[in-house]
N, C-alpha and C positions, 0 to 999 in steps of 0.2 A: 499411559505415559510414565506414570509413576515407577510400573512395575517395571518396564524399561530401564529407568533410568538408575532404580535399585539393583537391578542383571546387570549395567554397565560398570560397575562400583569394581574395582579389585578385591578380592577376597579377604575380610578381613579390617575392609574400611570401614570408621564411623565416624557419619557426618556431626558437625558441631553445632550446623547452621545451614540456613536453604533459600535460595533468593527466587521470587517468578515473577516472569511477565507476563500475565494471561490475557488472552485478547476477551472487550469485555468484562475481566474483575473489575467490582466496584465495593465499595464500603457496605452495602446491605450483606455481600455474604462472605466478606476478608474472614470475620472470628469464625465463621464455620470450616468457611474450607481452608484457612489454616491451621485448624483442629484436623481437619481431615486429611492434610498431608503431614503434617507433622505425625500423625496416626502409623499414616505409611510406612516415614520414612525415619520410626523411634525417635524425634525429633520431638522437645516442646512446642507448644503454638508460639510461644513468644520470638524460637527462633527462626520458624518461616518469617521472611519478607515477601510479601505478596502487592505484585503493580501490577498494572496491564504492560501489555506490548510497547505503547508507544512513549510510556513514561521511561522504563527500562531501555529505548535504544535513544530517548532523549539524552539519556545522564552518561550516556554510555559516548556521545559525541559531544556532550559542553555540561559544563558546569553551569549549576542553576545560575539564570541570569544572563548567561554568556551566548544564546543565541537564539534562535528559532530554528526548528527542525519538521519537514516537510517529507512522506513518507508516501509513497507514489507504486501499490505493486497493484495485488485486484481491486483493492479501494485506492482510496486517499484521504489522507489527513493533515491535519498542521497540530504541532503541538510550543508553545514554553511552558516551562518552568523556570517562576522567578527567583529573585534572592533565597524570598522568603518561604519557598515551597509549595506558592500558589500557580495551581495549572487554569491555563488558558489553551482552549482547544479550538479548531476550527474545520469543519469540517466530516468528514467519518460520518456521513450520516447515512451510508448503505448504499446500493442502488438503486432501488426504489424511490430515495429523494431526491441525490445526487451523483457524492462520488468521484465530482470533474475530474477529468485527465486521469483516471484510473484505467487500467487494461480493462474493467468492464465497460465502463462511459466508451472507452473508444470504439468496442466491439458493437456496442449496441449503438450509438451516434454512426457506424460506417452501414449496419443492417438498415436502419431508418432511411437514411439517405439509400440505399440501393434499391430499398423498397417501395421511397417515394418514386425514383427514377421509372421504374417500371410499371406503378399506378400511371403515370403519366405518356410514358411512352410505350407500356406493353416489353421494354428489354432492358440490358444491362450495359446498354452498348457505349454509354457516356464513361463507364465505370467497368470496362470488362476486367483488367485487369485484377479490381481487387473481386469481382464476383469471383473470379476464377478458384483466388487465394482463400476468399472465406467456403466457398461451396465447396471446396473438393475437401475444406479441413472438416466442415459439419458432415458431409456426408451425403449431400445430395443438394440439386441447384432448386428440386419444390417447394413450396413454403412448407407442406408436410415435413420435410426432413427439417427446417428450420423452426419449427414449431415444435420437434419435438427435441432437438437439442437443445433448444434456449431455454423452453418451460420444463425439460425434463433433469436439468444440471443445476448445478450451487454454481455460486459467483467464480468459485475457481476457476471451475472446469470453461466457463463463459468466459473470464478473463484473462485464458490461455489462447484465443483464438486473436488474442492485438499479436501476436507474430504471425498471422498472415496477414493484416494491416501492414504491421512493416514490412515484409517482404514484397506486398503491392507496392508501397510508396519506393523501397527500394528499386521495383522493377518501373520504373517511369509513370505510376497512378498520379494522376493529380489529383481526385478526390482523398485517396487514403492521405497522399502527401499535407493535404490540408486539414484533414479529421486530426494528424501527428503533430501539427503548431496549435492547432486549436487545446490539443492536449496540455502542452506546453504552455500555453497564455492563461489556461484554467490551474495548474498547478502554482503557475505565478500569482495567481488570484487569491489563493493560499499564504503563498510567502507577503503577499502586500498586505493582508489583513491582520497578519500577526504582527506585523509592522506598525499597523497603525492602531495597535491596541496594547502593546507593548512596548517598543521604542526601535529605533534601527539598530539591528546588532546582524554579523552573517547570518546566512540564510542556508542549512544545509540541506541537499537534497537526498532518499536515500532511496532503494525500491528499483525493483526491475524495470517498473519504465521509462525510468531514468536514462536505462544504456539502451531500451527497444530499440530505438534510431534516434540518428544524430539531430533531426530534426527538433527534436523534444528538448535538448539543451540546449538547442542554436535559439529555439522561442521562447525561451525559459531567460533567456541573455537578452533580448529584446525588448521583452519583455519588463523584466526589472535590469534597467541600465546602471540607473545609480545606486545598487543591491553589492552587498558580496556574497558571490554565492561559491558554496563550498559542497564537494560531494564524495562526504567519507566514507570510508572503508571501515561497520562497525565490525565490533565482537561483543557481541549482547551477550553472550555467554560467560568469557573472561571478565567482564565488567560484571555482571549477576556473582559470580562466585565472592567478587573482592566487595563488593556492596552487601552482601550477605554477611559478615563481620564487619560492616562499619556500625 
């Protein structure tokens, strides 16, 4: 990435200063591996700025203090930051724990349910629909083919397949349809806890499944009634370079 980002440089440019948001930096290894890109990119350590991802698209939609920000692509999380620079997280805890209403959760809450269906009944026939959408995206309707896409992928690649989710719910499912509010009432769950650990301030949404289908914000409004919710358009990037000289 580095070595990228140094090839994208105009010939002749020298940076003053470097802003990141790394998903996962934390305080045990900021002095190292601001040492080590500053290394890169002839930069002192003092002038990397190193956050993670969700701090950086927080500041990047409100000013400390000024809201809670909910963050919804293969995972999920909630993050503030207060007045005073203290973070309160909620959430992000992988999928292995959780993750609600994240394009993973969704993936694997629609496989569960399709699979109870057919423990029970031997077919897919209550659910064809979305069988159709997730099987023909994994690759095969056996559990063999399903066994080896799920344990053989990273969460990406697994939380690429909530667009045959919405395309089912799109195409008249009523399971997918209801796997996509359930998503929406769990991301709400999010916004309400930051709420009640922080104070009432908007609520913004950000993250591709956000737009998957309309369902996810009509349950997301249902959800938190008396909430403002707001669903920016960041630039994590222009916000990093101007936060890198503050």
């Amino acid at each position: 990435m580095l070595t990228a980002i140094k090839a994208a440089l105009p010939t002749g440019t020298s940076l003053s200063a470097a802003c990141f948001g790394i998903t996962g930096s934390g305080d045990k290894v900021h002095d190292e591996a601001a040492a080590l890109i500053g290394a890169h990119l002839s930069l002192p350590a003092k002038s990397v700025r190193l956050t993670d991802d969700m701090e950086l698209a927080y500041r990047a939609a409100f000013a400390p203090g000024a809201g809670h920000l909910i963050s919804a692509g293969t995972g999920s999380i909630g993050l503030h930051v207060t007045a005073g620079g203290e973070i309160i997280r909620v959430g992000g805890r992988g999928l292995l724990i959780d993750d609600g209403g994240s394009g993973t959760w969704i993936v694997l809450t629609a496989l569960d349910r399709l699979y109870r269906g057919i423990d029970e009944t031997g077919s897919t026939a209550q659910a064809q629909i979305l069988a159709d959408e997730l099987f023909t995206a994994i690759g095969g309707s056996d559990w063999d083919s399903t066994r080896a896409y799920i344990y053989g992928s990273d969460r990406g690649r697994i939380g690429a397949l909530a667009q045959a989710v919405a395309r089912a719910a799109t195409n008249g499912d009523a399971l997918a349809l209801d796997i996509l509010i359930r998503a929406g009432a769990e991301l709400a769950r999010l916004g309400r806890a930051l709420v009640q650990r922080a104070g009432r301030l908007p609520i913004g949404y950000v993250g591709g499944i956000i737009d998957l289908h309309p369902a996810i914000r009509e349950s997301l409004a249902a959800s938190l009634p008396d909430e403002t919710l707001l669903y920016p358009r960041l630039d994590a990037a222009a916000f990093a370079a101007q936060w890198a000289h503050d």
